[in-house]
C-alpha positions, -999 to 999 in steps of 0.1 A, spaced: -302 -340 -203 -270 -347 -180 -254 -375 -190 -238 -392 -218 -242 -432 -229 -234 -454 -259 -235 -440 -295 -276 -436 -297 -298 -411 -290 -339 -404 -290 -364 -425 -277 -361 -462 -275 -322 -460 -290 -305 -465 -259 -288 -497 -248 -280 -507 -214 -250 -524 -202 -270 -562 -213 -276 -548 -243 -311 -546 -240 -331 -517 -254 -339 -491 -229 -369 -473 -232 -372 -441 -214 -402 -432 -190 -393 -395 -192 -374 -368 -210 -346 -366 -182 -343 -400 -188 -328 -403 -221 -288 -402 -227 -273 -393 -259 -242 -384 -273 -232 -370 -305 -212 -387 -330 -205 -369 -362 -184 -378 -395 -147 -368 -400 -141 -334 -417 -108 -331 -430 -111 -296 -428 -119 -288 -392 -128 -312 -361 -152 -337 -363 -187 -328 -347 -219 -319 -359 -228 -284 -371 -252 -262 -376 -247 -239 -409 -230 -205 -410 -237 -187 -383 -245 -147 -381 -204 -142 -368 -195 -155 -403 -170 -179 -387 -149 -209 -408 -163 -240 -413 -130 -254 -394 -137 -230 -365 -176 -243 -363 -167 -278 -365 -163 -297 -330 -200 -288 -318 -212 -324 -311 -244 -324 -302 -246 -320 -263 -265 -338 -232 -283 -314 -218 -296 -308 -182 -329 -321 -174 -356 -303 -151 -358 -329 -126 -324 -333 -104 -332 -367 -96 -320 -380 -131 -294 -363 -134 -257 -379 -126 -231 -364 -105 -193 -370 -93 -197 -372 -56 -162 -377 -44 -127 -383 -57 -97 -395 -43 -57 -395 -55 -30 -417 -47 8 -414 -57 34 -437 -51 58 -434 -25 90 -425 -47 89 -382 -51 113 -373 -76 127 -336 -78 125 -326 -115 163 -313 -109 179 -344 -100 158 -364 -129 172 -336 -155 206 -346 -139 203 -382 -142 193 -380 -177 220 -358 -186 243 -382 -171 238 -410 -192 261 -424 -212 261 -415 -254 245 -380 -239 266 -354 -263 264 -312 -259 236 -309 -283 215 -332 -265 226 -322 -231 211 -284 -242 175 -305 -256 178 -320 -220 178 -293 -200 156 -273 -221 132 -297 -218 132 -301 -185 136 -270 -171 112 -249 -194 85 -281 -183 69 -260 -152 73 -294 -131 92 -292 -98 81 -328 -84 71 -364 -101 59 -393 -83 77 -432 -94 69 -464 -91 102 -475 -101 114 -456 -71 146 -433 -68 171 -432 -99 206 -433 -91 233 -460 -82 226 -494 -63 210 -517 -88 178 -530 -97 154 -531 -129 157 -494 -143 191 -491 -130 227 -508 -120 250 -501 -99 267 -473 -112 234 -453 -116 230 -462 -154 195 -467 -170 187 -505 -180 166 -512 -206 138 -535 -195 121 -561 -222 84 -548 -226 73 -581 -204 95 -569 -175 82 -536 -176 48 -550 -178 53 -573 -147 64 -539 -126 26 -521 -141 10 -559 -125 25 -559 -94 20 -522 -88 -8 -508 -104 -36 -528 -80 -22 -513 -50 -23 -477 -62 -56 -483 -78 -68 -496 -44 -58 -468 -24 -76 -439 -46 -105 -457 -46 -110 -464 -8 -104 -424 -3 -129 -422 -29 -155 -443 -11 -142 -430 24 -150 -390 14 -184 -402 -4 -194 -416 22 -209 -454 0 -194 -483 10 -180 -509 -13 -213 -529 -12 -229 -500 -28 -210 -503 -55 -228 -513 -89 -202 -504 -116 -170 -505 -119 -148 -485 -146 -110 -487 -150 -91 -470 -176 -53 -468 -182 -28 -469 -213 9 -484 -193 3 -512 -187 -23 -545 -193 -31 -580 -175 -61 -602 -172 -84 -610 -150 -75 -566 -148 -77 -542 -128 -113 -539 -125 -114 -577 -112 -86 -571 -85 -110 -540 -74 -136 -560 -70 -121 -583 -46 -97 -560 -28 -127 -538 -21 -151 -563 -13 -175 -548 -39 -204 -571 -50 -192 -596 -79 -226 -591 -93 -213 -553 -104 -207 -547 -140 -177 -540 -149 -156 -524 -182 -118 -514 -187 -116 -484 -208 -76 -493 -222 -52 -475 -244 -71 -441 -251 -42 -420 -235 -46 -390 -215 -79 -382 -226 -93 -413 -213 -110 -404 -178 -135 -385 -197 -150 -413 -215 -149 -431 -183 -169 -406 -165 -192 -404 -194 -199 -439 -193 -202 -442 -160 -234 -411 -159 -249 -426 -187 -251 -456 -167 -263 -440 -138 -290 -423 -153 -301 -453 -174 -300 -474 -140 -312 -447 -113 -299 -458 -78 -270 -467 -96 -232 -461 -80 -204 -462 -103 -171 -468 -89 -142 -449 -118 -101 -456 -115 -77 -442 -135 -45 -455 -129 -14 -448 -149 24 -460 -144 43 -437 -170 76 -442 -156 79 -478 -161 85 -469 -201 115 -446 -195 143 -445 -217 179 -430 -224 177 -409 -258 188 -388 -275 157 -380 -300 137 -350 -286 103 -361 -286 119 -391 -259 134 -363 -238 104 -345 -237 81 -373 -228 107 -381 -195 104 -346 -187 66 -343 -181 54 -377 -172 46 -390 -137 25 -419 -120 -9 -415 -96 -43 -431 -99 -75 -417 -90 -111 -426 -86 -144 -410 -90 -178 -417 -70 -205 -414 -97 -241 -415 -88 -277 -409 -100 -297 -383 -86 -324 -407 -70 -295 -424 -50 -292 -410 -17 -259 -393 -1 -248 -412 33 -233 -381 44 -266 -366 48 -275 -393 72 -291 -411 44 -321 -385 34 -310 -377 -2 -296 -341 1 -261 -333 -7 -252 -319 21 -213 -317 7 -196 -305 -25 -203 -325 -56 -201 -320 -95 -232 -325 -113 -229 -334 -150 -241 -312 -175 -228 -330 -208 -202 -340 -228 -185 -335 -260 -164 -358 -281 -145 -338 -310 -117 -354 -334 -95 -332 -354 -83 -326 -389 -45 -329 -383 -26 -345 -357 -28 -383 -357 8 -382 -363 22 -362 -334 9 -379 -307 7 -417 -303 15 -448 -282 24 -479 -291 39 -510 -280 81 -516 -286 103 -548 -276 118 -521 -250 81 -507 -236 57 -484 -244 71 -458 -268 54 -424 -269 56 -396 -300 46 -361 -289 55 -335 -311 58 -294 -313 28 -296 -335 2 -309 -302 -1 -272 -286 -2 -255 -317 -32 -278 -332 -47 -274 -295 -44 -237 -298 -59 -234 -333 -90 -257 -324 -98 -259 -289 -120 -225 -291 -144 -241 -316 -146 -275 -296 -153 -251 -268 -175 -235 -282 -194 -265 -290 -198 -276 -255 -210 -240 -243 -231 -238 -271 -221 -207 -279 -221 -194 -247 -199 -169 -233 -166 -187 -216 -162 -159 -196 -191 -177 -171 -175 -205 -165 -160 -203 -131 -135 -226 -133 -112 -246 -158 -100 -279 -154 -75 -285 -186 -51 -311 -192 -12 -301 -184 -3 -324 -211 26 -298 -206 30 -262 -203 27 -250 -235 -9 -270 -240 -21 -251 -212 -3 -217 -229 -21 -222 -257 -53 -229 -242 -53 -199 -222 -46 -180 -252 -68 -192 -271 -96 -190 -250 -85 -156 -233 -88 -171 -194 -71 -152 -166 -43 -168 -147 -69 -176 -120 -85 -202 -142 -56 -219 -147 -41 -219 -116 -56 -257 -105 -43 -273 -142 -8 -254 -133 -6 -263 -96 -11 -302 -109 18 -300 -134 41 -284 -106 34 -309 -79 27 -346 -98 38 -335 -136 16 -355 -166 1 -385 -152 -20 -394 -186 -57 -403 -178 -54 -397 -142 -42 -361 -141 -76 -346 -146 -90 -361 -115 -62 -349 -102 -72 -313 -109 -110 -319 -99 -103 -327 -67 -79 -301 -58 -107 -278 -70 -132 -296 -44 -104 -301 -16 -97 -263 -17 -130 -253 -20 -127 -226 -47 -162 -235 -60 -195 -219 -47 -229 -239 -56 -240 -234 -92 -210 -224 -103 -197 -246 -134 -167 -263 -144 -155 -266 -179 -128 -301 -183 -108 -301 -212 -88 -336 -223 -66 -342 -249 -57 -375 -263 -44 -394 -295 -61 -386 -324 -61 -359 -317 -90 -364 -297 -108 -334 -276 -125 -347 -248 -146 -323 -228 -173 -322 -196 -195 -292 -183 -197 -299 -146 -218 -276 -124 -211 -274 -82 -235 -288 -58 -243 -292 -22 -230 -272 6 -203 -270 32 -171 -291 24 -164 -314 -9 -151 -335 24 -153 -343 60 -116 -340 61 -111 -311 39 -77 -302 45 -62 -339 33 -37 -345 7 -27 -372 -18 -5 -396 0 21 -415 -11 13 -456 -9 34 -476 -33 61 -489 -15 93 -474 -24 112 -502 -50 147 -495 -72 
């Protein structure tokens, strides 16, 4: 199978998006996804007895069971474009460290925990909505170049009036490089964790866009960095459920606007690593045809098809990462425990989505920089060459952690640069609260360029506010 949908699998389980039973007319029509009980000893996932490699129940744990892909391409789902925005504020990582450092209550020790964190963070450049910190007033700072501290509301009202715009922009270069027009839109899927209004984000798509207001429409809120995947997942399963279906994803995430002056670590760390971007996904079934192929169905340009997806939750770790909601924003906890729990399970979860393949034959590795010691461990743990990481790196250099949005991020620079040859596969990695795993096998289709204009970038679109 290819795609994921719902919690049901087998014949007649599925649901559609009405609710309404969906029986399939073939076996490349069905969608499944694992789900699996809690195991306090390892990840959560279904397994399959001890093996002949005698490894730990822990180590076998994570294996959900996973879509696989059908004979016939035409049901199968695939990513056909994506595009990145960024607001217009670049910050240098230097002058942030400085800023920080500068604030007032900021003694020796946690001066050293500042610049530690900060300069051992890989990141050189961050993108803001709150625009440039420093003197000459405004919402995050006054006049002397101190840090406010904005009510949650006020912080909120920044996420409302900037989020649509930045949302807006990845998804036009999304539909411009797909080559679909807003009217062929029939899903919509937002997802972010800073930030929250209603009618949402998915409503101001639709009207911004022009997409048809007959196209259904979910918000996928407050799963954290991991988030995109089950986005994407939903959006295939759709797609293959519905064939001629074209799902519209945005991932649009404003960390900055829940900075704060601190002198606990985990806070220091969290303003070292995390940026703001959106980006969208073009998700299509098989049977729907690509316009950049004049219409006749081939995909004449780079695209990701989906193989599957895996869901695994583990043991430990609900404790040392979380988000939640203080009078003075969003307040994040990341502790030193995330990369070492990521290090000690992420080769059974992978090994889960392979199947017990070999990672060695994946060509390419898109992980989540949810900083530079996850992607350490990762490495490590799974024994990749520098190569492999070099996208998932490159991403936390030039934008820094920009939650659910970052892995798009990374997809598309893999498309844009053109590293990936047809049939090659793409392993994604996620990580969110939970600690959840979130992963995607994504194989390369089509020839020639991911895009008629290959050699664009992400540009800046937000204006530039204080």
């Amino acid at each position: 199978m290819s795609a994921t949908l719902g919690g049901c699998s087998g014949p007649g389980n599925g649901l559609d998006s009405r609710g309404a039973r969906v029986q399939p007319r073939a076996e490349g029509h069905r969608a499944a996804i694992g789900i699996a009980p809690h195991d306090r000893k390892g990840v959560a996932g279904a397994s399959r007895g001890e093996d002949a490699g005698g490894r730990s129940e822990g180590a076998r744990r994570g294996r959900g069971r996973r879509t696989r892909r059908p004979g016939r391409e035409d049901h199968m789902a695939s990513i056909r474009s994506i595009g990145t925005a960024v607001p217009a504020a670049r910050l240098r990582q230097s002058e942030v460290r400085d800023f920080f450092a500068s604030q007032p209550g900021v003694d020796r020790l946690t001066a050293r925990l500042i610049a530690a964190a900060f300069d051992g963070s890989a990141i050189e450049t961050r993108y803001s909505a709150i625009g440039a910190l420093g003197p000459g007033g405004g919402l995050f700072t006054d006049e002397a170049g101190l840090l406010r501290s904005p009510s949650t509301g006020e912080r909120n009202d920044r996420y409302r009036s900037e989020a649509p715009a930045l949302s807006a922009s990845a998804a036009r270069a999304a539909l411009a490089r797909s080559g679909f027009s807003p009217g062929d839109i029939t899903h919509v899927i937002t997802a972010s964790c800073t930030g929250c209004f209603a009618p949402g984000p998915d409503v101001l798509l639709v009207k911004q866009l022009g997409i048809p207001g007959t196209a259904e429409r979910l918000h996928v809120g407050f799963m954290g960095c991991a988030a995109a995947f089950p986005a994407l997942r939903t959006a295939a399963g759709l797609c293959v459920a519905q064939p001629g279906s074209v799902a519209l994803v945005v991932c649009t995430e404003l960390c900055s606007l829940h900075i704060r002056s601190s002198r606990d670590p985990e806070q220091i760390v969290a303003s070292a690593v995390f940026g703001d971007g959106a980006a969208a996904a073009i998700v299509a079934s098989g049977d729907a045809p690509d316009p950049r192929a004049g219409g006749t169905g081939a995909h004449r340009f780079r695209s990701l098809e989906v193989d599957g997806f895996t869901t695994a939750l583990t043991a430990d770790g609900e404790a040392d990462m979380d988000w939640t909601i203080g009078d003075r924003g969003f307040e994040m906890r990341l502790t030193a425990e995330v990369p070492r729990i990521v290090g000690r399970e992420i080769a059974g979860v992978v090994d889960g989505m392979l199947d017990g393949a070999d990672p060695a034959g994946i060509a390419a590795w898109a992980v989540h920089p949810g900083g530079r010691s996850v992607l350490d461990r990762v490495q490590q743990a799974l024994a990749l060459p520098d190569a492999a990481m070099a996208q998932s790196r490159g991403v936390l250099r030039d934008y820094g952690n920009m939650s659910s949005a970052t892995i798009l991020f990374i997809l598309e620079r893999m498309l844009r640069e053109g590293s990936l040859a047809a049939g090659e596969q793409v392993a994604g990695l996620c990580f969110g609260p939970g600690l959840t795993v979130e992963t995607v096998l994504l194989r390369c289709a089509g020839e020639g360029s991911a895009d008629p204009s290959p050699d664009s970038e992400t540009a800046p679109v937000a204006e530039d506010r204080a």
